[in-house]
N, CA, C and O atoms as a GROMACS GRO file, in nm:
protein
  528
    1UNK      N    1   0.765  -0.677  -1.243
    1UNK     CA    2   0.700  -0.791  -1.180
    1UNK      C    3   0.714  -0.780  -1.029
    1UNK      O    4   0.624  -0.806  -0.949
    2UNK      N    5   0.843  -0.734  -0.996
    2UNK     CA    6   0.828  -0.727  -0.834
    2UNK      C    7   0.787  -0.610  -0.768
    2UNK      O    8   0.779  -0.599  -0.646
    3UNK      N    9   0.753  -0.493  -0.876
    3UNK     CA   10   0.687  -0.319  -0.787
    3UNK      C   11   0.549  -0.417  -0.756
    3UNK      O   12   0.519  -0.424  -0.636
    4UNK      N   13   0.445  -0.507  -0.869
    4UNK     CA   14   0.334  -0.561  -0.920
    4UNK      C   15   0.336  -0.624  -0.779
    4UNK      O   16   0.270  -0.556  -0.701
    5UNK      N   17   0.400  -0.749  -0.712
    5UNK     CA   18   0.413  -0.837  -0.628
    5UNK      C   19   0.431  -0.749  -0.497
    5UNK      O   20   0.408  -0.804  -0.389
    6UNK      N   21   0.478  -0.590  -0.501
    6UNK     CA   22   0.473  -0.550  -0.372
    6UNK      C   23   0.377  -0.462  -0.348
    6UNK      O   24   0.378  -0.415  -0.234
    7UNK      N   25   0.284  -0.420  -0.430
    7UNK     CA   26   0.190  -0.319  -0.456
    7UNK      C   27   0.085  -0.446  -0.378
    7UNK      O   28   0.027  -0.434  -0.270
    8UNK      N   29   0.084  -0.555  -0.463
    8UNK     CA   30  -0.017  -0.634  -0.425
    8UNK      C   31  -0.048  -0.708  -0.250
    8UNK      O   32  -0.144  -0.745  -0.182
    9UNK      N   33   0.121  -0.695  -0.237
    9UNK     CA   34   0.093  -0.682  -0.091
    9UNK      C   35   0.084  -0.594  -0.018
    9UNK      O   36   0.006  -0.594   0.077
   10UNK      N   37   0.150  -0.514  -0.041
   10UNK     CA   38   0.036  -0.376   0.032
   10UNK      C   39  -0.054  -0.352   0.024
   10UNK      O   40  -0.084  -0.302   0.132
   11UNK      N   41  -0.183  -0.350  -0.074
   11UNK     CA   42  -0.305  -0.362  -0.082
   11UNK      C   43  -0.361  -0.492  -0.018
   11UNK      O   44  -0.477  -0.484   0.023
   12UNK      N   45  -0.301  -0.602  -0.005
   12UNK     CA   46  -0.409  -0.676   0.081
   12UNK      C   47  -0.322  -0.682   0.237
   12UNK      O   48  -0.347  -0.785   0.299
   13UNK      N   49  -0.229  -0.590   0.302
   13UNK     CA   50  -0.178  -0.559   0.415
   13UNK      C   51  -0.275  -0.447   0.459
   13UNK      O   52  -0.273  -0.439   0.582
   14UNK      N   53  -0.378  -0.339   0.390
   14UNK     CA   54  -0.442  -0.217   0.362
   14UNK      C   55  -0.548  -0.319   0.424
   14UNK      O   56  -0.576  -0.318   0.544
   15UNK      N   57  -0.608  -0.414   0.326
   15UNK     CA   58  -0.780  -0.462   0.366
   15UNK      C   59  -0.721  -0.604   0.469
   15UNK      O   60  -0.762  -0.594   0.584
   16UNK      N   61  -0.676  -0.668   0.456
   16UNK     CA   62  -0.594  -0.759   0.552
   16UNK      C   63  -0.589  -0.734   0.707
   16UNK      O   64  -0.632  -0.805   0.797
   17UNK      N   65  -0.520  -0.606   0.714
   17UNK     CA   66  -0.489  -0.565   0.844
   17UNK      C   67  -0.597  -0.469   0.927
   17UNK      O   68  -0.559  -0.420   1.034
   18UNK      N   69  -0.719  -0.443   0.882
   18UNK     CA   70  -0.811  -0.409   0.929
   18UNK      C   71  -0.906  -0.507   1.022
   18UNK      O   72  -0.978  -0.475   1.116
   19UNK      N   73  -0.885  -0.627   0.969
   19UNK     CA   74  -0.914  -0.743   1.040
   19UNK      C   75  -0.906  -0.756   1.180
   19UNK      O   76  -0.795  -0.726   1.224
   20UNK      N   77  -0.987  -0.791   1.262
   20UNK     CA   78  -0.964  -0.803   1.381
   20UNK      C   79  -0.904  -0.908   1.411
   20UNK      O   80  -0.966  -0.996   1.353
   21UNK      N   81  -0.794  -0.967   1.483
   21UNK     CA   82  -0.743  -1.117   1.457
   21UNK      C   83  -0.641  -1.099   1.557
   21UNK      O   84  -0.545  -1.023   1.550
   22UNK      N   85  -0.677  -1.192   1.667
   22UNK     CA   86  -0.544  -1.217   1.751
   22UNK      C   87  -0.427  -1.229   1.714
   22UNK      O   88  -0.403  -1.284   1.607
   23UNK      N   89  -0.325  -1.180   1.796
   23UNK     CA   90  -0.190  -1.190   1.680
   23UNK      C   91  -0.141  -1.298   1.680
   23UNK      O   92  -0.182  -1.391   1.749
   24UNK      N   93  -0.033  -1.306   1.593
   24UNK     CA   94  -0.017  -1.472   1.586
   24UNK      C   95   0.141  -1.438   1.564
   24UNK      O   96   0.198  -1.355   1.494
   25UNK      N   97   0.196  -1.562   1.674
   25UNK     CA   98   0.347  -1.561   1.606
   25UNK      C   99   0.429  -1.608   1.482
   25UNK      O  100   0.416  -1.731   1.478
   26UNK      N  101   0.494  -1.574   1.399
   26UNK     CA  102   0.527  -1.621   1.284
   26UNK      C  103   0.679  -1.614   1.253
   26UNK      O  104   0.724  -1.499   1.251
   27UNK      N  105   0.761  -1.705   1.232
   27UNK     CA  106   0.871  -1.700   1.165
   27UNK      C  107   0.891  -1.650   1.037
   27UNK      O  108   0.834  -1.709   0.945
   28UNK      N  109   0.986  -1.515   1.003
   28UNK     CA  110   0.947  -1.457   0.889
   28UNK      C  111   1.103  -1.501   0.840
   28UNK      O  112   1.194  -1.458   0.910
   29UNK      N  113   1.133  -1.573   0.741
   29UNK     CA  114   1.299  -1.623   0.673
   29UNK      C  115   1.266  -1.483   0.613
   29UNK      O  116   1.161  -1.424   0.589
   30UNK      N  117   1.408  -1.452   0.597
   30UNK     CA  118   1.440  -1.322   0.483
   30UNK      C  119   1.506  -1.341   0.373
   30UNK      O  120   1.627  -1.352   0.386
   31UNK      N  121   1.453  -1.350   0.246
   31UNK     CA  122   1.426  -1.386   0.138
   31UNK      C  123   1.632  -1.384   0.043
   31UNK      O  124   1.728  -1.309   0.064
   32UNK      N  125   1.624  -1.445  -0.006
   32UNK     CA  126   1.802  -1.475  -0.074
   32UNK      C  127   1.713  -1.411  -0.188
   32UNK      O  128   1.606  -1.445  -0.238
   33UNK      N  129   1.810  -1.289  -0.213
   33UNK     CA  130   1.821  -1.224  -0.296
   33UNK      C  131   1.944  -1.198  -0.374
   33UNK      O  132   2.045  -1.137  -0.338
   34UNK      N  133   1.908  -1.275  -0.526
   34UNK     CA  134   2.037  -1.290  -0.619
   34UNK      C  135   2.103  -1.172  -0.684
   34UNK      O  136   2.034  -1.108  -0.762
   35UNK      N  137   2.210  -1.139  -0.666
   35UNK     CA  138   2.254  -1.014  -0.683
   35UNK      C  139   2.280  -0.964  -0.891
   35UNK      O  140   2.334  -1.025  -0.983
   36UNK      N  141   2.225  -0.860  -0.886
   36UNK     CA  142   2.167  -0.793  -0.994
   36UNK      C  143   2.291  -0.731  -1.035
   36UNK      O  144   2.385  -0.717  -0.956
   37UNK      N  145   2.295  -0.682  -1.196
   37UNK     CA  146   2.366  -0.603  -1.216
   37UNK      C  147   2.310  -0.463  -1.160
   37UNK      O  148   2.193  -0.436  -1.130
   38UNK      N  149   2.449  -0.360  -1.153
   38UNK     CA  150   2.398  -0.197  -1.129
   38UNK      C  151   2.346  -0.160  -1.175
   38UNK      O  152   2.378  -0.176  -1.292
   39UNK      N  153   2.232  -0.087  -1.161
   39UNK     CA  154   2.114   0.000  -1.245
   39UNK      C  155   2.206   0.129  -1.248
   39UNK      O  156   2.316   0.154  -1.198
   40UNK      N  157   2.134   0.187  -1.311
   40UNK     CA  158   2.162   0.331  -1.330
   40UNK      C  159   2.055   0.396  -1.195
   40UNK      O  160   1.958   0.340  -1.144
   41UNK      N  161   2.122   0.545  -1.159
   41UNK     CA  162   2.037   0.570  -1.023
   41UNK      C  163   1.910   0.635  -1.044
   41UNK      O  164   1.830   0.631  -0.951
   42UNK      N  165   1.876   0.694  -1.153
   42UNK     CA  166   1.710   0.710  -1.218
   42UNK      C  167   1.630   0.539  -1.212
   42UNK      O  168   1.508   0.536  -1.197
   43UNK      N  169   1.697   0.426  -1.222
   43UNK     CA  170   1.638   0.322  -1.194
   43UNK      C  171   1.583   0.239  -1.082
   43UNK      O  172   1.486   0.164  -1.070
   44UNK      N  173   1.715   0.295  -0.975
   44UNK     CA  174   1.684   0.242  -0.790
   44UNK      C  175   1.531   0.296  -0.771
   44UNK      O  176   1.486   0.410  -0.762
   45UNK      N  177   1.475   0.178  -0.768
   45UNK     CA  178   1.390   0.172  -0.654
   45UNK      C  179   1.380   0.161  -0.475
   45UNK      O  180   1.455   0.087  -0.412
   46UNK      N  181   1.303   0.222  -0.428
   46UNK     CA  182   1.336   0.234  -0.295
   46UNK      C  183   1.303   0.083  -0.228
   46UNK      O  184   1.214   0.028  -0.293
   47UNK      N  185   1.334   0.031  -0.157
   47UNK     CA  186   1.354  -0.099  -0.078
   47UNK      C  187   1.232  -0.132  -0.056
   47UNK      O  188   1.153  -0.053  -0.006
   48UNK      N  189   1.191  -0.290  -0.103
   48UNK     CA  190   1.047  -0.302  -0.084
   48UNK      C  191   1.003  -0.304   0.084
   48UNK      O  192   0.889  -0.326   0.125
   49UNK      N  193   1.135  -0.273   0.176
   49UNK     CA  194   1.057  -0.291   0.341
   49UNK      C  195   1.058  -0.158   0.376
   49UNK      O  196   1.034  -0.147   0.496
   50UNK      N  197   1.075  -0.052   0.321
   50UNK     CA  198   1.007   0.098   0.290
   50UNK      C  199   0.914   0.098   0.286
   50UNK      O  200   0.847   0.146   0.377
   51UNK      N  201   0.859   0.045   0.178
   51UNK     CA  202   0.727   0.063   0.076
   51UNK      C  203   0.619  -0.004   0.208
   51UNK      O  204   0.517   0.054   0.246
   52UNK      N  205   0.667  -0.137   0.264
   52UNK     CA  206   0.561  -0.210   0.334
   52UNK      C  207   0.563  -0.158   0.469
   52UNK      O  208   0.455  -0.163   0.528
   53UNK      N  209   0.679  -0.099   0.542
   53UNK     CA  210   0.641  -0.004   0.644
   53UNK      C  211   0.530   0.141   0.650
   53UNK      O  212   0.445   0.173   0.732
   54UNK      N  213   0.580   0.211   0.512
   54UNK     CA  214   0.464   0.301   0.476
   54UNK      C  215   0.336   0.249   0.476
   54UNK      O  216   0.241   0.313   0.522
   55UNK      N  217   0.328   0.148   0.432
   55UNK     CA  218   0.176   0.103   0.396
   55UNK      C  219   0.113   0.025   0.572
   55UNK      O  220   0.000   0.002   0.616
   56UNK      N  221   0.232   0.008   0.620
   56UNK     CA  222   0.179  -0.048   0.751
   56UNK      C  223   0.141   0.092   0.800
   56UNK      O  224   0.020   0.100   0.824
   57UNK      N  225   0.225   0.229   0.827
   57UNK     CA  226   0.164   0.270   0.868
   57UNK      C  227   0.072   0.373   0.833
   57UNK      O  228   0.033   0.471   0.896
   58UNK      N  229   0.044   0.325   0.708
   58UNK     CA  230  -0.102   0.395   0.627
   58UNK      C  231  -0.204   0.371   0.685
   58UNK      O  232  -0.289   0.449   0.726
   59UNK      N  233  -0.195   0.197   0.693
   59UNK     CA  234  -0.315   0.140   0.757
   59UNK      C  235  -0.331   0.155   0.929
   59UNK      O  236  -0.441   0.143   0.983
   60UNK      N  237  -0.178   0.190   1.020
   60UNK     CA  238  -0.186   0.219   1.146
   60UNK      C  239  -0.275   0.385   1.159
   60UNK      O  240  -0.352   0.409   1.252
   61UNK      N  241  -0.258   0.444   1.092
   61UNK     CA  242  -0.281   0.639   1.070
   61UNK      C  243  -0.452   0.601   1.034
   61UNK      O  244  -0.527   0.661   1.111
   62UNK      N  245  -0.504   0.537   0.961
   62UNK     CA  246  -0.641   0.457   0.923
   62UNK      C  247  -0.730   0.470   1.005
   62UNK      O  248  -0.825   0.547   1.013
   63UNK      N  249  -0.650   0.296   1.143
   63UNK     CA  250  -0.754   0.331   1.193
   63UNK      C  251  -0.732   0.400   1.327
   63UNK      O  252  -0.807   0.403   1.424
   64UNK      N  253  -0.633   0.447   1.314
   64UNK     CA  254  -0.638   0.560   1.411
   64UNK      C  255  -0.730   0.693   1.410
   64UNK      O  256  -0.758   0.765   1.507
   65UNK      N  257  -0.767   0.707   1.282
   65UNK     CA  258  -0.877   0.832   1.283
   65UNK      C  259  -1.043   0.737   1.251
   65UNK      O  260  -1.121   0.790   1.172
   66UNK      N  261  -1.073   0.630   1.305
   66UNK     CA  262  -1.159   0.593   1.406
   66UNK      C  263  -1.206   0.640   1.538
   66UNK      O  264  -1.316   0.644   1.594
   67UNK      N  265  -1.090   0.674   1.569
   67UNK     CA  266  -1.122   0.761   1.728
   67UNK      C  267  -1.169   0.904   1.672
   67UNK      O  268  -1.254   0.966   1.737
   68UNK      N  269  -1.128   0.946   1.581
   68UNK     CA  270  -1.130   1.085   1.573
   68UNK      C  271  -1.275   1.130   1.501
   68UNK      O  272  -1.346   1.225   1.535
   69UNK      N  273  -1.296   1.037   1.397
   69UNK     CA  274  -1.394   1.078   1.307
   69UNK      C  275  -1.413   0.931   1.271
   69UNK      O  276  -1.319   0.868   1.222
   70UNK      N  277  -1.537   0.874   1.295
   70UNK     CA  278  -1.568   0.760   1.216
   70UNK      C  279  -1.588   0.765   1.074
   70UNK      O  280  -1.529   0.689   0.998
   71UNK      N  281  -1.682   0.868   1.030
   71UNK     CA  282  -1.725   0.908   0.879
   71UNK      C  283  -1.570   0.866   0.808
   71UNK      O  284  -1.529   0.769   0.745
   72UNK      N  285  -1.510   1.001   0.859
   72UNK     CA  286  -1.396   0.998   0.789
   72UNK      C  287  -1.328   0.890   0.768
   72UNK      O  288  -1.281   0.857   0.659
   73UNK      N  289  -1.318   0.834   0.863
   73UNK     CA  290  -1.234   0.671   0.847
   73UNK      C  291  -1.329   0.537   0.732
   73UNK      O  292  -1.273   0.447   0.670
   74UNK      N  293  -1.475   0.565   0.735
   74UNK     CA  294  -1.539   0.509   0.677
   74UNK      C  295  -1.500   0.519   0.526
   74UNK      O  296  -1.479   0.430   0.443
   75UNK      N  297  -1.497   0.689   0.516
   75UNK     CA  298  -1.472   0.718   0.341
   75UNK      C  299  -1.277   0.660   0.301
   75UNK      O  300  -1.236   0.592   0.207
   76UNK      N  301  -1.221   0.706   0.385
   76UNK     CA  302  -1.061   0.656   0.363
   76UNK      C  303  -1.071   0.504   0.334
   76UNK      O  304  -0.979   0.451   0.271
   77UNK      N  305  -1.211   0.405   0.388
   77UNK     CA  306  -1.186   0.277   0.422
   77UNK      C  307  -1.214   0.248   0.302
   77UNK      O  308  -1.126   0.198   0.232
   78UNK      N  309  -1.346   0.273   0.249
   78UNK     CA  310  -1.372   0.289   0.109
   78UNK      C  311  -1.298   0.311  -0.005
   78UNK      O  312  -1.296   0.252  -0.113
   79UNK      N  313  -1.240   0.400   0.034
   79UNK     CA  314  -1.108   0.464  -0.112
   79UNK      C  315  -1.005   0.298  -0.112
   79UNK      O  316  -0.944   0.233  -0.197
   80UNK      N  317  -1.031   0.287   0.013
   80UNK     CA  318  -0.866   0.172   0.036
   80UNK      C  319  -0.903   0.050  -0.073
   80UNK      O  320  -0.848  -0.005  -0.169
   81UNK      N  321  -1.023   0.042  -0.005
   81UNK     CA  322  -1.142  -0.105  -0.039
   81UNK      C  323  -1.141  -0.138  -0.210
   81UNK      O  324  -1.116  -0.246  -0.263
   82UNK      N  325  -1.172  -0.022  -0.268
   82UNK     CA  326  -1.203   0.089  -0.377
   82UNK      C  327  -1.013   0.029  -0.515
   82UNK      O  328  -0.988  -0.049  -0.607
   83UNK      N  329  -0.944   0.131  -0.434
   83UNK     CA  330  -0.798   0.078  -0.490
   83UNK      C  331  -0.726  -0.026  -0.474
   83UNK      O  332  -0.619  -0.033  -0.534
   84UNK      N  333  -0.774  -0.148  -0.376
   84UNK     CA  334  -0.729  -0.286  -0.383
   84UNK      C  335  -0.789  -0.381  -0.463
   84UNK      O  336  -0.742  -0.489  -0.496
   85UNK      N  337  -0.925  -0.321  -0.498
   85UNK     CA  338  -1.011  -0.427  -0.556
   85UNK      C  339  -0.962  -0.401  -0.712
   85UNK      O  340  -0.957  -0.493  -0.795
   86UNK      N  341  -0.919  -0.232  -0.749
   86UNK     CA  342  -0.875  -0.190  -0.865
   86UNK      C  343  -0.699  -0.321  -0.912
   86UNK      O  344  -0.673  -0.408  -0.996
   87UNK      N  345  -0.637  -0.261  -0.810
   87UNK     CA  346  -0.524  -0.374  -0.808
   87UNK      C  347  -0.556  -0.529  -0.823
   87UNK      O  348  -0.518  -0.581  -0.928
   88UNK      N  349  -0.596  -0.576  -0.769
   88UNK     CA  350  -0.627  -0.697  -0.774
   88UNK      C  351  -0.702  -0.734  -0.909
   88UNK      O  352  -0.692  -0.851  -0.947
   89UNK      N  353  -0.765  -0.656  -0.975
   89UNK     CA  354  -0.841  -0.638  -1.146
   89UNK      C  355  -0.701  -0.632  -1.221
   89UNK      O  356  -0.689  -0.659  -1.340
   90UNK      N  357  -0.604  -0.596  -1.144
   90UNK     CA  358  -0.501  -0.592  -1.287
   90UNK      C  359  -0.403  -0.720  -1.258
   90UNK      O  360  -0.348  -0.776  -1.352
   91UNK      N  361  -0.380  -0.772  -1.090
   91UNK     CA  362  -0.334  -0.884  -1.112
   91UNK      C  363  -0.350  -1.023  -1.175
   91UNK      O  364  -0.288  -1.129  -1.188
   92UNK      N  365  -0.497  -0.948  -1.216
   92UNK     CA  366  -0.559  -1.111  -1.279
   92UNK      C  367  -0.564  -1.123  -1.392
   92UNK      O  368  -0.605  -1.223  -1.451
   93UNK      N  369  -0.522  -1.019  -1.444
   93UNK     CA  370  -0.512  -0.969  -1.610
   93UNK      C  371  -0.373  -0.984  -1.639
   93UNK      O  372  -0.347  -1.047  -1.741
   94UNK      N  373  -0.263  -0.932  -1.560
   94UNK     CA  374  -0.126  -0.899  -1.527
   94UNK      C  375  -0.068  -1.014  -1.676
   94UNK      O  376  -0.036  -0.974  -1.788
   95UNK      N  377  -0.068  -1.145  -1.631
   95UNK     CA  378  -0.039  -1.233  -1.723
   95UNK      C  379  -0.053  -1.186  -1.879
   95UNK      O  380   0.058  -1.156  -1.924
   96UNK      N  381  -0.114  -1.178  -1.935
   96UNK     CA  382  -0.189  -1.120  -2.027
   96UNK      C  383  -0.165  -1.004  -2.122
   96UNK      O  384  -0.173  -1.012  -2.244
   97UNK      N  385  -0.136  -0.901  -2.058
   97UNK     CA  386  -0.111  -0.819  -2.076
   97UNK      C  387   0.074  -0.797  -2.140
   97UNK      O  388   0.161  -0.884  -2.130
   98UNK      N  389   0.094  -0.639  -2.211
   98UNK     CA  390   0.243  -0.621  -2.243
   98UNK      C  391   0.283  -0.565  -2.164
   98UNK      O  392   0.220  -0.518  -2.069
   99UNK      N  393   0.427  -0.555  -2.191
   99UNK     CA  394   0.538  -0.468  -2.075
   99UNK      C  395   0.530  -0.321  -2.082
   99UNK      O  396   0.567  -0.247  -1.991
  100UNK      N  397   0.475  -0.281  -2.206
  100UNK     CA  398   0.445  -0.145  -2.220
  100UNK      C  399   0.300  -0.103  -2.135
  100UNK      O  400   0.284   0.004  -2.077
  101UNK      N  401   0.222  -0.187  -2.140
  101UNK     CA  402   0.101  -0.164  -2.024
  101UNK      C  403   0.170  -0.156  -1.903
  101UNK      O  404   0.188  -0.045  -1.855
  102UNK      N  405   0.217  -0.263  -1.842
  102UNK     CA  406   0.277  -0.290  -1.715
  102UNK      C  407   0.360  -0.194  -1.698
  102UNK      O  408   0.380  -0.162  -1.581
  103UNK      N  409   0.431  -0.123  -1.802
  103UNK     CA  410   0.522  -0.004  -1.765
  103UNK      C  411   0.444   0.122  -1.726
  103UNK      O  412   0.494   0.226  -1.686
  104UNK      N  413   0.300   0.094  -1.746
  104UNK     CA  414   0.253   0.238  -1.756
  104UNK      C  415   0.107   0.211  -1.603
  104UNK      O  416   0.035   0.301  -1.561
  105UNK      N  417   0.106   0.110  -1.568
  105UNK     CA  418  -0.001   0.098  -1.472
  105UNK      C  419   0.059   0.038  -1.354
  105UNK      O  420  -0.033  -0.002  -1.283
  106UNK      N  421   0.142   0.020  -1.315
  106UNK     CA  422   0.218  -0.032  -1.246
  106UNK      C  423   0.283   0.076  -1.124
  106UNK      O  424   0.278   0.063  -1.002
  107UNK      N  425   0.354   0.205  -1.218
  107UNK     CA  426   0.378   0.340  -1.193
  107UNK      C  427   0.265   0.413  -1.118
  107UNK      O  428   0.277   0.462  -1.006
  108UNK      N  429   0.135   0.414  -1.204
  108UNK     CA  430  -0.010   0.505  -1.182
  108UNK      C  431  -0.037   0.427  -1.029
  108UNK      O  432  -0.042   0.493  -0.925
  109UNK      N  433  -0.049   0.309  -1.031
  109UNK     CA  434  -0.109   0.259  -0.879
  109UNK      C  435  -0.012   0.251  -0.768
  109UNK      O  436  -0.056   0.231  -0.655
  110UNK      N  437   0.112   0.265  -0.788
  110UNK     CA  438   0.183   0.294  -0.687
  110UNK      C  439   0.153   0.437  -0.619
  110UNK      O  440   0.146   0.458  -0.498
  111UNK      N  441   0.139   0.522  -0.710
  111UNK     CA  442   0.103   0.699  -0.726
  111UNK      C  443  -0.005   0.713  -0.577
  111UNK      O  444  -0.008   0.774  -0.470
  112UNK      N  445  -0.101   0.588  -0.669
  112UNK     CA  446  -0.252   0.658  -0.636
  112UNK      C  447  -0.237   0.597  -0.516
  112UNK      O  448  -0.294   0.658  -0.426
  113UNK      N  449  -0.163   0.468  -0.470
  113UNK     CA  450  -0.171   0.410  -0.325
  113UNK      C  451  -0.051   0.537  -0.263
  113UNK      O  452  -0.068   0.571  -0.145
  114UNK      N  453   0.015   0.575  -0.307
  114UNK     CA  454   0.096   0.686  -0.197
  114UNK      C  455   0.034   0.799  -0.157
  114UNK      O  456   0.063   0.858  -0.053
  115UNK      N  457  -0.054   0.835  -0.239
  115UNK     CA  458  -0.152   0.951  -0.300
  115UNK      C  459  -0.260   0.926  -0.173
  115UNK      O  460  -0.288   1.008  -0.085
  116UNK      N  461  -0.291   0.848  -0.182
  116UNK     CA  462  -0.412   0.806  -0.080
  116UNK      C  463  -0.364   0.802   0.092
  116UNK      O  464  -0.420   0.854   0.189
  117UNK      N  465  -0.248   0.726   0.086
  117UNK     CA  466  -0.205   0.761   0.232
  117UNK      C  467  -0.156   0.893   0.272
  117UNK      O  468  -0.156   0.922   0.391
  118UNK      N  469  -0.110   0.983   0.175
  118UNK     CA  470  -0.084   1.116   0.205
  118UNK      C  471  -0.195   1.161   0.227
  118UNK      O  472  -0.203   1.254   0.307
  119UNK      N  473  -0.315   1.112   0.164
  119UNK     CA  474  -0.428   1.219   0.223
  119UNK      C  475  -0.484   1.132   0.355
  119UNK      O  476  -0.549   1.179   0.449
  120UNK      N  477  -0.465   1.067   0.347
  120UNK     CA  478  -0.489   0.954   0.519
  120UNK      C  479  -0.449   1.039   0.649
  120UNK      O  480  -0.522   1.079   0.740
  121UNK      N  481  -0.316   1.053   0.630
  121UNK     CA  482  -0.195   1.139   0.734
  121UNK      C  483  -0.272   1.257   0.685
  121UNK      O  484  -0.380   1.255   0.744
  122UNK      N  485  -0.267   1.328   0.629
  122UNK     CA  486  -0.298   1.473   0.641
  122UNK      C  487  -0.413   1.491   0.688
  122UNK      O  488  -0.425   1.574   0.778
  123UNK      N  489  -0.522   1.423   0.645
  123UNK     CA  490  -0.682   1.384   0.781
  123UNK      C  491  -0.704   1.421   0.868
  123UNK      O  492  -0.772   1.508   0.923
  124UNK      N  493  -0.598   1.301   0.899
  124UNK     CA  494  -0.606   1.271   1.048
  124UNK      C  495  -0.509   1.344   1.152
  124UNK      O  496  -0.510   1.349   1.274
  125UNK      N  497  -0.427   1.400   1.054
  125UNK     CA  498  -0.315   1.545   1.162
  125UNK      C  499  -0.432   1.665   1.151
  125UNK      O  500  -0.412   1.764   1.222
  126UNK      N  501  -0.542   1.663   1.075
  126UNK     CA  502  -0.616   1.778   1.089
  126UNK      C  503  -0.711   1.758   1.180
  126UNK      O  504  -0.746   1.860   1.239
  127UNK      N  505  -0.771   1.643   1.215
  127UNK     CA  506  -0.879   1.593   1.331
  127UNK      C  507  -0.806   1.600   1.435
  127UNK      O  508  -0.858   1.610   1.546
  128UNK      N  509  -0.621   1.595   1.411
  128UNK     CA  510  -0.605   1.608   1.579
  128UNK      C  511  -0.570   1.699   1.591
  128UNK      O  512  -0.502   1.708   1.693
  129UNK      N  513  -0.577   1.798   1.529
  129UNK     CA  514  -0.554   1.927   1.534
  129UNK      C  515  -0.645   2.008   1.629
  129UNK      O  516  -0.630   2.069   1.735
  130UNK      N  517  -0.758   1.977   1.532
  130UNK     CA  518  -0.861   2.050   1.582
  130UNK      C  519  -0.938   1.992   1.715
  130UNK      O  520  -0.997   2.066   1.793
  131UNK      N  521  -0.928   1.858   1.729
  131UNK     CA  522  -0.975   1.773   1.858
  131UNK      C  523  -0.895   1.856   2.018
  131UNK      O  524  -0.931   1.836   2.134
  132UNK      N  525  -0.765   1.962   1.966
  132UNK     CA  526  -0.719   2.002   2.092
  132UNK      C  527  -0.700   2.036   2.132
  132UNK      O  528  -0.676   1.991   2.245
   0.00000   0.00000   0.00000
């Protein structure tokens, strides 16, 4: 439930933060978190302000190859557009659904959103490659 709740904000931090929008100041509280028993270390997950820094700077690497290649940034924008709208199809189902689904799609879209910013960064280190 909480990979589901951080996937989902990274995908609308992905189409969200493309937005043009003056910045705005915000008080961010940091969340009381009730302490868990020990997992086993095949179970640690990496820290959800990992996950949302990567994805910030998925979307910083984005539109940074705007300067470089519009096309290119057009099709990456698409893929993004593409796999949030996919996410968001399963949050609305999410309810609904078993733990054996959720065990198995939950995994795949984390993949395909890491999957996608690796090919983001690798892009756009090749446009500035060649731009110099």
């Amino acid at each position: 439930m909480q990979k589901l709740a951080i996937i989902t904000a990274l995908g609308l931090l992905l189409v969200a933060g493309c937005a043009q929008q003056a910045p705005k100041k915000t008080v961010v509280r940091e969340p009381v978190i009730a302490p868990q028993p020990a997992a086993p270390l095949a179970q640690i997950q990496p820290e959800s302000n990992s996950r949302a820094t990567r994805m910030q700077e998925c979307r910083k690497e984005l539109e940074a190859m705007q300067v470089y290649n519009k096309a290119s940034y057009n099709k990456y924008m698409y893929d993004v557009q593409k796999l949030t709208s996919s996410i968001n199809k399963y949050r609305q189902v999410e309810p609904s659904i078993s733990t054996e689904i959720n065990d198995i799609v939950l995994p795949q879209t984390e993949f395909q959103m890491r999957e996608l910013c690796f090919r983001i960064k690798n892009h756009l280190m090749q446009l500035m490659v060649k731009s110099s």
